[in-house]
mmCIF file as gemmi writes it, N, C-alpha and C atoms, coordinates in Angstrom:
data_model
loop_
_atom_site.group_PDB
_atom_site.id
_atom_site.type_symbol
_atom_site.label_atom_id
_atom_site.label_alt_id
_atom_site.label_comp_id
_atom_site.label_asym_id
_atom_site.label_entity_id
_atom_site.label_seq_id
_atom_site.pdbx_PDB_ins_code
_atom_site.Cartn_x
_atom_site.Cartn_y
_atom_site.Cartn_z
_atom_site.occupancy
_atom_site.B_iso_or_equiv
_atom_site.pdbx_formal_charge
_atom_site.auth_seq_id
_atom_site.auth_asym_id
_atom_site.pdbx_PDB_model_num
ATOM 1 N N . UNK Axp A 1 ? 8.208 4.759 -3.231 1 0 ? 1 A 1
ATOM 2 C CA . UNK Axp A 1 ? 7.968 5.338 -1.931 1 0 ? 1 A 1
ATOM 3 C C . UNK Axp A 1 ? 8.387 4.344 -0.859 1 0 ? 1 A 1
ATOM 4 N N . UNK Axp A 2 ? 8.61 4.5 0.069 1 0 ? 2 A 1
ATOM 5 C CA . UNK Axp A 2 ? 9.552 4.246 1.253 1 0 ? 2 A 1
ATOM 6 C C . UNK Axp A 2 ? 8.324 3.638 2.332 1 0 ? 2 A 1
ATOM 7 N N . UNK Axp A 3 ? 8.482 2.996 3.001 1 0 ? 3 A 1
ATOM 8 C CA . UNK Axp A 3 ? 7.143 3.202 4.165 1 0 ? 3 A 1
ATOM 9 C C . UNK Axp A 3 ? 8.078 4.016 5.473 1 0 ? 3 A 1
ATOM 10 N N . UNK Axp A 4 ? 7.229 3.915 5.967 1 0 ? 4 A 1
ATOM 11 C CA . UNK Axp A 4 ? 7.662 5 7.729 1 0 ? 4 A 1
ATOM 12 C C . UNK Axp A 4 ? 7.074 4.272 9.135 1 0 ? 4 A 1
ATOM 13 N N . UNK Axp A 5 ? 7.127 4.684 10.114 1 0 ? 5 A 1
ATOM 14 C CA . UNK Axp A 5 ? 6.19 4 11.307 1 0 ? 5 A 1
ATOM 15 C C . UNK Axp A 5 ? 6.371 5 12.103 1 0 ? 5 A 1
ATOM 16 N N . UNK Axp A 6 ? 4.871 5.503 12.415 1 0 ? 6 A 1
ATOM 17 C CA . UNK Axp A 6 ? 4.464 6.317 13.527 1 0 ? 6 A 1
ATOM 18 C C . UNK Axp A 6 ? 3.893 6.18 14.805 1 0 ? 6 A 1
ATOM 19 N N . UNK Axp A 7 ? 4.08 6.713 15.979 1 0 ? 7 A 1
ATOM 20 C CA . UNK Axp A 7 ? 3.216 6.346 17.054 1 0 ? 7 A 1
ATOM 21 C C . UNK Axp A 7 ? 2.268 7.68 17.258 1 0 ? 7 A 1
ATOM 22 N N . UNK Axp A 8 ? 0.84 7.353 17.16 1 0 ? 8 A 1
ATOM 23 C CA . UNK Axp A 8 ? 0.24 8.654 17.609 1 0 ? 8 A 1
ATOM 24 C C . UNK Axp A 8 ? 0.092 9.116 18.628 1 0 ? 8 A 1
ATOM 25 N N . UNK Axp A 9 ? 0.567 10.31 19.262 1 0 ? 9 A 1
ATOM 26 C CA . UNK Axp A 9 ? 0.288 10.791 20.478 1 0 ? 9 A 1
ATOM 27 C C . UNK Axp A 9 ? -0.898 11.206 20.611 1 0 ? 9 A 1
ATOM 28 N N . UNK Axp A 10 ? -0.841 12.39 21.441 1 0 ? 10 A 1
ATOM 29 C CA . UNK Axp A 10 ? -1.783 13.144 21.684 1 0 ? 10 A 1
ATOM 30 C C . UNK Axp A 10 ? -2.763 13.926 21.061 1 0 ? 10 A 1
ATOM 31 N N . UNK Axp A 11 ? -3.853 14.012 20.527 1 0 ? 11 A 1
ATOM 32 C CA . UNK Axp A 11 ? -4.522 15.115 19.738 1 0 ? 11 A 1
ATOM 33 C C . UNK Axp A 11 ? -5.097 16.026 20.219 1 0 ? 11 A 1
ATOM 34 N N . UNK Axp A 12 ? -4.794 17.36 19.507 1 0 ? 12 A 1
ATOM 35 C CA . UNK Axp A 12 ? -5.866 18.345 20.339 1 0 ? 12 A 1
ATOM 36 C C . UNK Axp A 12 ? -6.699 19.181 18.894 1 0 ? 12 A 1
ATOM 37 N N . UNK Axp A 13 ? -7.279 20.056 19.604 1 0 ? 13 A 1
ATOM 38 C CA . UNK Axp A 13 ? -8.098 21.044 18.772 1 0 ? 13 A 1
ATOM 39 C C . UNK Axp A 13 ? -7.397 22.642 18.391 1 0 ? 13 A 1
ATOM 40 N N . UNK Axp A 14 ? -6.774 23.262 17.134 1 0 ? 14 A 1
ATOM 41 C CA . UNK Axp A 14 ? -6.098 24.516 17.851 1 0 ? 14 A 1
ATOM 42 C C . UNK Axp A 14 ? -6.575 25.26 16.352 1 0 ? 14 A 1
ATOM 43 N N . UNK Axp A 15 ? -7.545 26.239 16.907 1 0 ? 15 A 1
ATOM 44 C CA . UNK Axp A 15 ? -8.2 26.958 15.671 1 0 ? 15 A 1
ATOM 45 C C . UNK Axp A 15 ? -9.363 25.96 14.741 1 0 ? 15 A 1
ATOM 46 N N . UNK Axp A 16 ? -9.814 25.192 15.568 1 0 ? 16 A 1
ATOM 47 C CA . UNK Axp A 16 ? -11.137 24.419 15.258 1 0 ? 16 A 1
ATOM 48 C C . UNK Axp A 16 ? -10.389 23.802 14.389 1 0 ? 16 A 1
ATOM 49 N N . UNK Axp A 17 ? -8.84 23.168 14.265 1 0 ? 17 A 1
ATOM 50 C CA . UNK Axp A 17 ? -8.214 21.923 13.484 1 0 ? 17 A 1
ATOM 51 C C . UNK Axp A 17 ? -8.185 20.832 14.06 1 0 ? 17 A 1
ATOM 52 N N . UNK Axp A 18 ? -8.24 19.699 14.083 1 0 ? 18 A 1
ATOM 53 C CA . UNK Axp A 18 ? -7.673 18.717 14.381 1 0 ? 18 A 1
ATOM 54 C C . UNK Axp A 18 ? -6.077 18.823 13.888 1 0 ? 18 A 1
ATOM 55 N N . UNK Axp A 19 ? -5.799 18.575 15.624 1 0 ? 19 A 1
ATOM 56 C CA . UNK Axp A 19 ? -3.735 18.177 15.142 1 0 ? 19 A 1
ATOM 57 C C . UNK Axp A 19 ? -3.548 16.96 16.317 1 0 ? 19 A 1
ATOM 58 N N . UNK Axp A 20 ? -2.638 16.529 15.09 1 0 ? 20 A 1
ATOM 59 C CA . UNK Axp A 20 ? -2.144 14.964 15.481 1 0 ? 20 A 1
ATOM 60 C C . UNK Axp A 20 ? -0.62 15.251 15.717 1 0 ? 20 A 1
ATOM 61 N N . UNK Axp A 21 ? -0.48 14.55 16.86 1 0 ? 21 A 1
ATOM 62 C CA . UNK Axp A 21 ? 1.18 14.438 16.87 1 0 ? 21 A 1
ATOM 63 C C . UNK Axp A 21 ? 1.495 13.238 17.35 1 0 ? 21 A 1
ATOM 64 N N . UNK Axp A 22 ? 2.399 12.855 15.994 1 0 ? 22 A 1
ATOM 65 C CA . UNK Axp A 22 ? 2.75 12.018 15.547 1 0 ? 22 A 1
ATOM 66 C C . UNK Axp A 22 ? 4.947 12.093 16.018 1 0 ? 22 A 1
ATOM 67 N N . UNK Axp A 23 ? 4.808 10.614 16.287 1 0 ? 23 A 1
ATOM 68 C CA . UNK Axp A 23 ? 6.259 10.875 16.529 1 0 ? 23 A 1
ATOM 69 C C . UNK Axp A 23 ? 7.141 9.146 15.801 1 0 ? 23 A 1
ATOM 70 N N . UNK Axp A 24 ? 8.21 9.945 14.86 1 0 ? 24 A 1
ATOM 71 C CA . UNK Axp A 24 ? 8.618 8.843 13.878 1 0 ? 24 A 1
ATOM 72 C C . UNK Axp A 24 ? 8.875 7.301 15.13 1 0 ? 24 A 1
ATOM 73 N N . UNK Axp A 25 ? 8.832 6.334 14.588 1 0 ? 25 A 1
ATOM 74 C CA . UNK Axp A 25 ? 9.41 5.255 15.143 1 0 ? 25 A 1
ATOM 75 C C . UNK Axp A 25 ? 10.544 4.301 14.19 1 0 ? 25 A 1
ATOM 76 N N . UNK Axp A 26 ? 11.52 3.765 14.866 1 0 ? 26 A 1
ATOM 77 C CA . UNK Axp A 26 ? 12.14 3.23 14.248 1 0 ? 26 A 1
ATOM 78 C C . UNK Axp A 26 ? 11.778 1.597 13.814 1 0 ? 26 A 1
ATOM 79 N N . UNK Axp A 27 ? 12.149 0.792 13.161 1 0 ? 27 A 1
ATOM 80 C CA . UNK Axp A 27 ? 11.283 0.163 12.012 1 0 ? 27 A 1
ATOM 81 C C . UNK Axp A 27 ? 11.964 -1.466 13.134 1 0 ? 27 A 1
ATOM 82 N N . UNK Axp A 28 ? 12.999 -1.188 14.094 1 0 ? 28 A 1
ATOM 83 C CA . UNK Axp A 28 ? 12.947 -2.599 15.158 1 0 ? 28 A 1
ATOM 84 C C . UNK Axp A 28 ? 12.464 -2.431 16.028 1 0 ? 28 A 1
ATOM 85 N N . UNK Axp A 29 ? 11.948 -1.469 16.466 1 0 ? 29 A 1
ATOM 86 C CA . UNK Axp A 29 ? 10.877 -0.964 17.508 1 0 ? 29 A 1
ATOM 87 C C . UNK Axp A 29 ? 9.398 -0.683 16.995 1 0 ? 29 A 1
ATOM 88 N N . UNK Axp A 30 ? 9.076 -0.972 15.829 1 0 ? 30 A 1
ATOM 89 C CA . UNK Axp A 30 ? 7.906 -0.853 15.406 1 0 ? 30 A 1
ATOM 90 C C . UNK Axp A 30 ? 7.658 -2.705 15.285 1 0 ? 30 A 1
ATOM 91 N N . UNK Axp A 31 ? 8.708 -3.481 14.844 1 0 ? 31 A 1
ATOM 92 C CA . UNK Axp A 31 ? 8.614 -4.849 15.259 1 0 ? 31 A 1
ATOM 93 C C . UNK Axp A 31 ? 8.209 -5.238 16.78 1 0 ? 31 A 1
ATOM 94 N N . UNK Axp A 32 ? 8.418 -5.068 17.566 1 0 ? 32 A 1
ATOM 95 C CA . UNK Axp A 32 ? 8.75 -5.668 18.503 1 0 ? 32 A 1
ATOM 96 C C . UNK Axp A 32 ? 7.412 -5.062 18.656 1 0 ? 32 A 1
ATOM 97 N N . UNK Axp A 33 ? 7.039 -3.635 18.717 1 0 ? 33 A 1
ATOM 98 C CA . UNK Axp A 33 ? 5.798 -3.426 19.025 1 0 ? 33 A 1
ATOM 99 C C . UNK Axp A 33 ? 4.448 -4.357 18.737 1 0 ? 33 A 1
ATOM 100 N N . UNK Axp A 34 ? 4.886 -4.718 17.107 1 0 ? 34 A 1
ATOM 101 C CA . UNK Axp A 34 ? 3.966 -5.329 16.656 1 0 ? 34 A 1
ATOM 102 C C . UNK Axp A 34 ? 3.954 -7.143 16.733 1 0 ? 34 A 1
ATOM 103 N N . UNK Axp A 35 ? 5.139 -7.313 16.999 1 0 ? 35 A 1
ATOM 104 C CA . UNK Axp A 35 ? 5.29 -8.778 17.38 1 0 ? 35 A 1
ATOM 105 C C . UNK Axp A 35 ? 5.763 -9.401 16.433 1 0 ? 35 A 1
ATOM 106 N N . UNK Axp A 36 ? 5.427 -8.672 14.697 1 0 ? 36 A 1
ATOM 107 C CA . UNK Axp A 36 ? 6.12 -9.665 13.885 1 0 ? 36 A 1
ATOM 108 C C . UNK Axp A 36 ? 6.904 -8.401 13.058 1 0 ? 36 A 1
ATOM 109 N N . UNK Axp A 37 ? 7.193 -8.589 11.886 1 0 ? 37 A 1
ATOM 110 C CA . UNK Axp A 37 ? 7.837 -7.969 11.046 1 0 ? 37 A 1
ATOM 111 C C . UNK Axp A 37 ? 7.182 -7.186 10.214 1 0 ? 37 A 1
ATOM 112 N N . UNK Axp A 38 ? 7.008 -5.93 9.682 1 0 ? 38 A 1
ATOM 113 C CA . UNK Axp A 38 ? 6.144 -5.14 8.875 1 0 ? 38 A 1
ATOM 114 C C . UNK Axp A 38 ? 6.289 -5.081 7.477 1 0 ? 38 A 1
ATOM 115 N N . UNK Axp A 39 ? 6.018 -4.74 6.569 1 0 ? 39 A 1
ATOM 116 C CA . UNK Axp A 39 ? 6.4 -4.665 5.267 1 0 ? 39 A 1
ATOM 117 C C . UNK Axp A 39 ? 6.51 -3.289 5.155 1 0 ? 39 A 1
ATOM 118 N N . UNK Axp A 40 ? 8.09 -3.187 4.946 1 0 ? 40 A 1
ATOM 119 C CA . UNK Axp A 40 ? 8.802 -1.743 5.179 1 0 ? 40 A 1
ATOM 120 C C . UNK Axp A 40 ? 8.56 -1.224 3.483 1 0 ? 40 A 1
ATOM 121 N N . UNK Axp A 41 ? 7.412 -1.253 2.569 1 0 ? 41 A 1
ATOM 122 C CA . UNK Axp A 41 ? 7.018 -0.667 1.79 1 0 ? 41 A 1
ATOM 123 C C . UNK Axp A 41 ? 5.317 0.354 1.935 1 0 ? 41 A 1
ATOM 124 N N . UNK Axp A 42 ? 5.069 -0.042 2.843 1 0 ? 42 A 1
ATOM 125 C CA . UNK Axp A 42 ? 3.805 0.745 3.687 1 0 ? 42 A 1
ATOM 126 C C . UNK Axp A 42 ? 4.045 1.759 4.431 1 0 ? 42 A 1
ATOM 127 N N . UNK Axp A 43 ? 3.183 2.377 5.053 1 0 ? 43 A 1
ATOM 128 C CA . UNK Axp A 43 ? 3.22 3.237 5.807 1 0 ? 43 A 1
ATOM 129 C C . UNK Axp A 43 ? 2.628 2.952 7.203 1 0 ? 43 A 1
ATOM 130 N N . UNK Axp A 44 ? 2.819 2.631 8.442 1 0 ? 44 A 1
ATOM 131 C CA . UNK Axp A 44 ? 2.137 2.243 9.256 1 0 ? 44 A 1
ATOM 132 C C . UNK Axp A 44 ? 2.489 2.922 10.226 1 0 ? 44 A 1
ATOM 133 N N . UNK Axp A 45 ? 1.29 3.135 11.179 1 0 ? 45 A 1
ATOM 134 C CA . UNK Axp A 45 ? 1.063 3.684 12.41 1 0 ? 45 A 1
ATOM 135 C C . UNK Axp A 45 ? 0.518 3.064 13.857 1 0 ? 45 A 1
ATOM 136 N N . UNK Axp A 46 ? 0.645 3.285 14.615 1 0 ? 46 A 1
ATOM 137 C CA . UNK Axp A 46 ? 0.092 2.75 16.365 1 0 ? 46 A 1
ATOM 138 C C . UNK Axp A 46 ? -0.949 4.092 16.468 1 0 ? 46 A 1
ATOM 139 N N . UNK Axp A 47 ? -2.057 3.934 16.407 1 0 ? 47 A 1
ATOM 140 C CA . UNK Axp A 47 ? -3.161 4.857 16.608 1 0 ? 47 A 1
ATOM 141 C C . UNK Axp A 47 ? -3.9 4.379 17.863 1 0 ? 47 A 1
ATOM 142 N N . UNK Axp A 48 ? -3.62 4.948 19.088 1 0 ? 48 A 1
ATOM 143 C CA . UNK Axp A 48 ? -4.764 4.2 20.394 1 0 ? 48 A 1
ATOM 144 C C . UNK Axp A 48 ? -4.152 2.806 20.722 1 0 ? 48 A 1
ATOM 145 N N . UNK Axp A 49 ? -2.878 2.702 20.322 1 0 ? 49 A 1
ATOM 146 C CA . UNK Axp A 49 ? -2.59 1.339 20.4 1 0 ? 49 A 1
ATOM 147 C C . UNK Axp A 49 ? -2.666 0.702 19.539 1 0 ? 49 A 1
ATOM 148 N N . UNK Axp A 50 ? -3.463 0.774 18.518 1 0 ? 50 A 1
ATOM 149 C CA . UNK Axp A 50 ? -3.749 -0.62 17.523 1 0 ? 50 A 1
ATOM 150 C C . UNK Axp A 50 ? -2.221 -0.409 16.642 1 0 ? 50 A 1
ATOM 151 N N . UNK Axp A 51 ? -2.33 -1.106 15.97 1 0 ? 51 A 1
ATOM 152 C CA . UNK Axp A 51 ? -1.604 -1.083 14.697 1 0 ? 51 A 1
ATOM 153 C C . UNK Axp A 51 ? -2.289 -0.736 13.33 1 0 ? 51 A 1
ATOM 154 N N . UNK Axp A 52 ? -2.063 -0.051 13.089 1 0 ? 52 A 1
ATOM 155 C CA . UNK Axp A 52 ? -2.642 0.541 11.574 1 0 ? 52 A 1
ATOM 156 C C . UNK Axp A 52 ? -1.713 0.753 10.316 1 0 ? 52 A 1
ATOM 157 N N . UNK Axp A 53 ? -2.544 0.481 9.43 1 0 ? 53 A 1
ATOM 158 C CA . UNK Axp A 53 ? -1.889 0.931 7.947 1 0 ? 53 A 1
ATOM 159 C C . UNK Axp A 53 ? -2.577 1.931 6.997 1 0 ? 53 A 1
ATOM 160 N N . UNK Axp A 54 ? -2.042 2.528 6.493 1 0 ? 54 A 1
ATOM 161 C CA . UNK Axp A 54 ? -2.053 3.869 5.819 1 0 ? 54 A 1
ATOM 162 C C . UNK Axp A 54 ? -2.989 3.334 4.234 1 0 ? 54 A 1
ATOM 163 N N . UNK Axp A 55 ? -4.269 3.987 4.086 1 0 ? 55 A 1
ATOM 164 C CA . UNK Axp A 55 ? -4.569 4.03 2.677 1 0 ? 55 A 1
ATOM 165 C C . UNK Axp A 55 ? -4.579 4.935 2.179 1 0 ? 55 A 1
ATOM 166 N N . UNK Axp A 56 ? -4.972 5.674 0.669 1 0 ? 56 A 1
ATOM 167 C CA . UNK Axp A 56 ? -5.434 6.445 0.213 1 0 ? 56 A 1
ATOM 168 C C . UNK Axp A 56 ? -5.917 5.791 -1.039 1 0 ? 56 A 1
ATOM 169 N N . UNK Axp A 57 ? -6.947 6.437 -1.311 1 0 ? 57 A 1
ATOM 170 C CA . UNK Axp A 57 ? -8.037 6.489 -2.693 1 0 ? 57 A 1
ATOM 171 C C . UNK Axp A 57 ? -8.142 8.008 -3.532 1 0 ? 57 A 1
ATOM 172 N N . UNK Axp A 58 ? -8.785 7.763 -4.629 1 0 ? 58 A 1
ATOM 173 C CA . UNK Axp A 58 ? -8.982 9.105 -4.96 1 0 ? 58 A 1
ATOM 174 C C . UNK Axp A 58 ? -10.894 9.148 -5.191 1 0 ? 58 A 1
ATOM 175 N N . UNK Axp A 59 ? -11.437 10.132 -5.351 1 0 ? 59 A 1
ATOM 176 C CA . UNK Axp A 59 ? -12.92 10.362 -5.544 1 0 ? 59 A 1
ATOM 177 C C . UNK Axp A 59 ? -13.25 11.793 -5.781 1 0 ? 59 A 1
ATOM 178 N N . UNK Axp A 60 ? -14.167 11.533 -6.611 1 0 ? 60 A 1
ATOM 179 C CA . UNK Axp A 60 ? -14.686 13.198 -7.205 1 0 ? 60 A 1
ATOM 180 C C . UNK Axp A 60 ? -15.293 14.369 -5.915 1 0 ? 60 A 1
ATOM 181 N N . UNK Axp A 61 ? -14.555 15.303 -6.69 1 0 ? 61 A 1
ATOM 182 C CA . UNK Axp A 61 ? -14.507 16.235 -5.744 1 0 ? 61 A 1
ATOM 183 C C . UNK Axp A 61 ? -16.038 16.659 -5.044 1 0 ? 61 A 1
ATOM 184 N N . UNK Axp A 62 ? -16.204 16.897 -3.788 1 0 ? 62 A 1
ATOM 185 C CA . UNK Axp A 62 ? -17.409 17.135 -3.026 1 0 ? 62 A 1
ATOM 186 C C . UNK Axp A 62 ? -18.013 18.745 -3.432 1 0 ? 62 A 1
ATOM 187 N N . UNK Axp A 63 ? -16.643 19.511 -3.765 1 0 ? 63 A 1
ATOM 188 C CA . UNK Axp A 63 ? -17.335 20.659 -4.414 1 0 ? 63 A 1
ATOM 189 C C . UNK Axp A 63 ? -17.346 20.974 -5.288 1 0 ? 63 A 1
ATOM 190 N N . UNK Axp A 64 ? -17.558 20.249 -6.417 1 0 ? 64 A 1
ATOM 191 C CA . UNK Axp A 64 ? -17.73 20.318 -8.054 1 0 ? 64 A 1
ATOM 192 C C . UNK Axp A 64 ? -18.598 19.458 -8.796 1 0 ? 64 A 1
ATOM 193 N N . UNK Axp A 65 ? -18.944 18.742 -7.617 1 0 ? 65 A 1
ATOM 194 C CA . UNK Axp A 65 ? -19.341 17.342 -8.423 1 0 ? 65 A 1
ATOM 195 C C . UNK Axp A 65 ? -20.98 17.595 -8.523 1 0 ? 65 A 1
ATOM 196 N N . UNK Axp A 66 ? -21.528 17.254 -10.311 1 0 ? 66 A 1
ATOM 197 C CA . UNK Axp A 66 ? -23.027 17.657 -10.735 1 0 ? 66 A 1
ATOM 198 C C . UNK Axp A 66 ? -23.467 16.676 -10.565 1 0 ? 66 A 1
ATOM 199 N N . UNK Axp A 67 ? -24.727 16.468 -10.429 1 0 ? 67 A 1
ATOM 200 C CA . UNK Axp A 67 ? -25.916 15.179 -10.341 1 0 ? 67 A 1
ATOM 201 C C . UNK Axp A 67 ? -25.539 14.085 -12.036 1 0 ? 67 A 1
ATOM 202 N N . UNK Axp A 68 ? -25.416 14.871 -13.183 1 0 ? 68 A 1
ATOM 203 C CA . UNK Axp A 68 ? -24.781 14.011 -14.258 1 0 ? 68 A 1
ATOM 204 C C . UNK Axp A 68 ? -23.21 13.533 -14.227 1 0 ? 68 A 1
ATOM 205 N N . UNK Axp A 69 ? -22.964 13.45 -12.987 1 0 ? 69 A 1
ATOM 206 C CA . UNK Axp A 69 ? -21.13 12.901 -13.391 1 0 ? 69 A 1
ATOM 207 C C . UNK Axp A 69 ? -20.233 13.714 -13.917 1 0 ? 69 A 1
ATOM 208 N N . UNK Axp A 70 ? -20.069 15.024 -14.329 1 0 ? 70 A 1
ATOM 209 C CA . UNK Axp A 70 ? -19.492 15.76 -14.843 1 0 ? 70 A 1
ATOM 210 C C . UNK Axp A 70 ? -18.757 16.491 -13.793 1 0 ? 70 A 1
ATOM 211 N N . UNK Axp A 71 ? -17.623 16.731 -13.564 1 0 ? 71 A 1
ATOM 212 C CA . UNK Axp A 71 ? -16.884 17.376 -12.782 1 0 ? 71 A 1
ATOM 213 C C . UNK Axp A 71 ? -15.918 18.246 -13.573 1 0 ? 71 A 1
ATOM 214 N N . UNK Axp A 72 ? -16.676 19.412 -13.588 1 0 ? 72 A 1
ATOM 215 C CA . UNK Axp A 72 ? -16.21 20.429 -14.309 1 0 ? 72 A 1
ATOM 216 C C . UNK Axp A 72 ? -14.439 21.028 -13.422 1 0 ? 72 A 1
ATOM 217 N N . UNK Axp A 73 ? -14.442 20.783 -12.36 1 0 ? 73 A 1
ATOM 218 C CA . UNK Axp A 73 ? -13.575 21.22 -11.663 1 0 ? 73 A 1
ATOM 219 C C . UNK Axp A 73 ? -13.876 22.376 -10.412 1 0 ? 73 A 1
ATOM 220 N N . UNK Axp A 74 ? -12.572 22.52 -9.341 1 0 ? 74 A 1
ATOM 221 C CA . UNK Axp A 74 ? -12.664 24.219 -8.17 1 0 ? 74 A 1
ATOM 222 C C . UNK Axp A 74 ? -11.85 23.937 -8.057 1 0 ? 74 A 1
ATOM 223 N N . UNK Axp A 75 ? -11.657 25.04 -7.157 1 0 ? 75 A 1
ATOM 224 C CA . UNK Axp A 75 ? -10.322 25.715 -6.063 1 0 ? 75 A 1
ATOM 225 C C . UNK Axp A 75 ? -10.248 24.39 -5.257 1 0 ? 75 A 1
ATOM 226 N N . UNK Axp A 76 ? -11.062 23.529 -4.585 1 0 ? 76 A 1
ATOM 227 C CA . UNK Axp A 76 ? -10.96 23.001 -3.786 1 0 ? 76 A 1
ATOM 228 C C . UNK Axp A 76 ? -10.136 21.756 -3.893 1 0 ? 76 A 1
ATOM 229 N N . UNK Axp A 77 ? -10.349 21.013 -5.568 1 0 ? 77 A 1
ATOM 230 C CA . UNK Axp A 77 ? -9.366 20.399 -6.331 1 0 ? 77 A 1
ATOM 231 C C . UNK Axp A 77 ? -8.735 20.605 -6.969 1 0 ? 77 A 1
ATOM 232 N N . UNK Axp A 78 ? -8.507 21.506 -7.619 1 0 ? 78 A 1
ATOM 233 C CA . UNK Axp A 78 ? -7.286 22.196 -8.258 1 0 ? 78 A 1
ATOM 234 C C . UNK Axp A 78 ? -7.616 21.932 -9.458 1 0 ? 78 A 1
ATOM 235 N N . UNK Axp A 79 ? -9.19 22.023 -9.684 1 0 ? 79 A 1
ATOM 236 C CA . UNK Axp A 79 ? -9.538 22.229 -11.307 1 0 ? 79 A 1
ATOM 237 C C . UNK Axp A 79 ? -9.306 20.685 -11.785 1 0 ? 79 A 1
ATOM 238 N N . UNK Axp A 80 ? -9.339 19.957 -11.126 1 0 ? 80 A 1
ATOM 239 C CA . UNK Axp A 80 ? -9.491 18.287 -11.988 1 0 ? 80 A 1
ATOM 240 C C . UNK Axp A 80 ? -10.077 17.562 -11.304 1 0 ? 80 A 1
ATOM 241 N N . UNK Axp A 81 ? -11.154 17.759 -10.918 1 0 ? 81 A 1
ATOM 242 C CA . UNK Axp A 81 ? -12.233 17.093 -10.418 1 0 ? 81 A 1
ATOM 243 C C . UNK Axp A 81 ? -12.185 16.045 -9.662 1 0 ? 81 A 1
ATOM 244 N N . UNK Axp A 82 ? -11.254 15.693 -8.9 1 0 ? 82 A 1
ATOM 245 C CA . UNK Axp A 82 ? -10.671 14.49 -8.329 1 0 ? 82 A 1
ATOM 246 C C . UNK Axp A 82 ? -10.125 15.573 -6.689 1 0 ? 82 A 1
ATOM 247 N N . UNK Axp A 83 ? -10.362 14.131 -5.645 1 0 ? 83 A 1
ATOM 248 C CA . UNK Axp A 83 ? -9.34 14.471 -4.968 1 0 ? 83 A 1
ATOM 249 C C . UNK Axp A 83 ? -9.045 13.241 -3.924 1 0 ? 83 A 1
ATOM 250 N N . UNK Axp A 84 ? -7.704 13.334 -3.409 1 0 ? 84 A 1
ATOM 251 C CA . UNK Axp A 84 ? -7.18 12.294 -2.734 1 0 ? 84 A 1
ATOM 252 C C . UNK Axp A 84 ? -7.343 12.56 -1.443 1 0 ? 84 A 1
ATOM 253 N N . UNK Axp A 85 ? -8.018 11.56 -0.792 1 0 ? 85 A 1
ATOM 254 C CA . UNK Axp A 85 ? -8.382 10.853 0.61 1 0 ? 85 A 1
ATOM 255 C C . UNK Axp A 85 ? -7.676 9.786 1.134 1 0 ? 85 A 1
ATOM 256 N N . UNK Axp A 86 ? -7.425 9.45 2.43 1 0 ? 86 A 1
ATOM 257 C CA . UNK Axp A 86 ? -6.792 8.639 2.661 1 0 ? 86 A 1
ATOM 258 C C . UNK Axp A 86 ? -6.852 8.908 4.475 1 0 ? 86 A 1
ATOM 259 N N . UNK Axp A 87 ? -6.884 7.461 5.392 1 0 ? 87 A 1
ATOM 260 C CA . UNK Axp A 87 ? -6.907 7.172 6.788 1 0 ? 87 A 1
ATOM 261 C C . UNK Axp A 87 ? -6.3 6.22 7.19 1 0 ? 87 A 1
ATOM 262 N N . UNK Axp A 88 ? -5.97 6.186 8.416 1 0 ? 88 A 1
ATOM 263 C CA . UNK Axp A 88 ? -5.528 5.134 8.634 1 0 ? 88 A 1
ATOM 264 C C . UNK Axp A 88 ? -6.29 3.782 9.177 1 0 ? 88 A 1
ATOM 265 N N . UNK Axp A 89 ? -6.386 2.535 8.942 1 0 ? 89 A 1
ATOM 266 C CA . UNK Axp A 89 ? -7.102 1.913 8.986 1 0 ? 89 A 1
ATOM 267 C C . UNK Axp A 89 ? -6.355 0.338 9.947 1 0 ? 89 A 1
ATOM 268 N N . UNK Axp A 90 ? -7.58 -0.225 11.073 1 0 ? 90 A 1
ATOM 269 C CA . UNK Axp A 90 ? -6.482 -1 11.69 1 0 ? 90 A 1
ATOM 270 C C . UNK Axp A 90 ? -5.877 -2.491 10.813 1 0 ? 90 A 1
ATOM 271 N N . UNK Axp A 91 ? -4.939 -3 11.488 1 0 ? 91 A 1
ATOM 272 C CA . UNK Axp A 91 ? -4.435 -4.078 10.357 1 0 ? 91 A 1
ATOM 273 C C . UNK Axp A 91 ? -4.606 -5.154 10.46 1 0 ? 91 A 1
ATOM 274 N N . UNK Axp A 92 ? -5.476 -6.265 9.904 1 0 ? 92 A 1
ATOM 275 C CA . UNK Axp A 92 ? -6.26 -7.411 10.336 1 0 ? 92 A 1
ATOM 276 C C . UNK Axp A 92 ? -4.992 -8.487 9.562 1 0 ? 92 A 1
ATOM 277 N N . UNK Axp A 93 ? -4.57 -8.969 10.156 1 0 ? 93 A 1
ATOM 278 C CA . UNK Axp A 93 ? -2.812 -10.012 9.846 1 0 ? 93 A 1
ATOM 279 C C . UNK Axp A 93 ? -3.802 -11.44 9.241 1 0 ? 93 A 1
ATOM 280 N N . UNK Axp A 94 ? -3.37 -11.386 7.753 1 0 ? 94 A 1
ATOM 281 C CA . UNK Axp A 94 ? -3.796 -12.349 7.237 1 0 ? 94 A 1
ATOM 282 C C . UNK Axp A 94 ? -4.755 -12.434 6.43 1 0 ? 94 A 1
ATOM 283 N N . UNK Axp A 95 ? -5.653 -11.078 5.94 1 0 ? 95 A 1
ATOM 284 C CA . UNK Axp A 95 ? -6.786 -11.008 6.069 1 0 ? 95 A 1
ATOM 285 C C . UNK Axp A 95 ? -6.634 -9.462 5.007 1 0 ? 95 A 1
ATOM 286 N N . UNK Axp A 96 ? -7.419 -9.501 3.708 1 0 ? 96 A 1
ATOM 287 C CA . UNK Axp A 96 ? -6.832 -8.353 2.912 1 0 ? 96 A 1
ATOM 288 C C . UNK Axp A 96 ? -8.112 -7.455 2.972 1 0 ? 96 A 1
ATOM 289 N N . UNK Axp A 97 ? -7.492 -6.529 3.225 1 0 ? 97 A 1
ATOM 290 C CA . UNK Axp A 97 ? -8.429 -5.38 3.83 1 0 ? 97 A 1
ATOM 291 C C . UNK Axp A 97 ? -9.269 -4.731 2.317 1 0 ? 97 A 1
């Protein structure tokens, strides 16, 4: 996978969603933004200004999941009891998150 660099614009509300608009940046203008050089294998974003980097995790699904650990599966995960999460988080230089 490739990384990317986004700047977040504006957000609004449309049908009780959250929408983000997001607009690509190019990867010497995401330098300069950031002052140093990025590691063009990430995914990173300017959220409010900061600088951020992209995670994701995975964790058992919120609508399947029994009090014994068993995650039988739903619709909501696609029947494998898992599902992938992920935010953007700001980027502390030097310092492993």
């Amino acid at each position: 996978m490739t990384g990317r660099v986004i700047v977040r614009g504006e957000t609004e509300i449309i049908d009780e969603r959250i929408v983000h608009h997001d607009t690509p940046l190019s990867w010497e203008e995401a330098y300069q933004r950031a002052g140093f050089r990025l590691d063009r294998r990430k995914a990173w974003g300017f959220v409010e200004g900061r600088l951020c980097e992209a995670v994701s995790w995975t964790e058992s699904c919120s609508g399947c999941s029994y009090p014994d650990g068993s995650n039988e599966g739903c619709s909501e995960c696609g029947y494998h009891g898992r599902v992938r999460r992920g935010m953007w988080v700001p980027f502390l230089r030097g310092k492993a998150v």
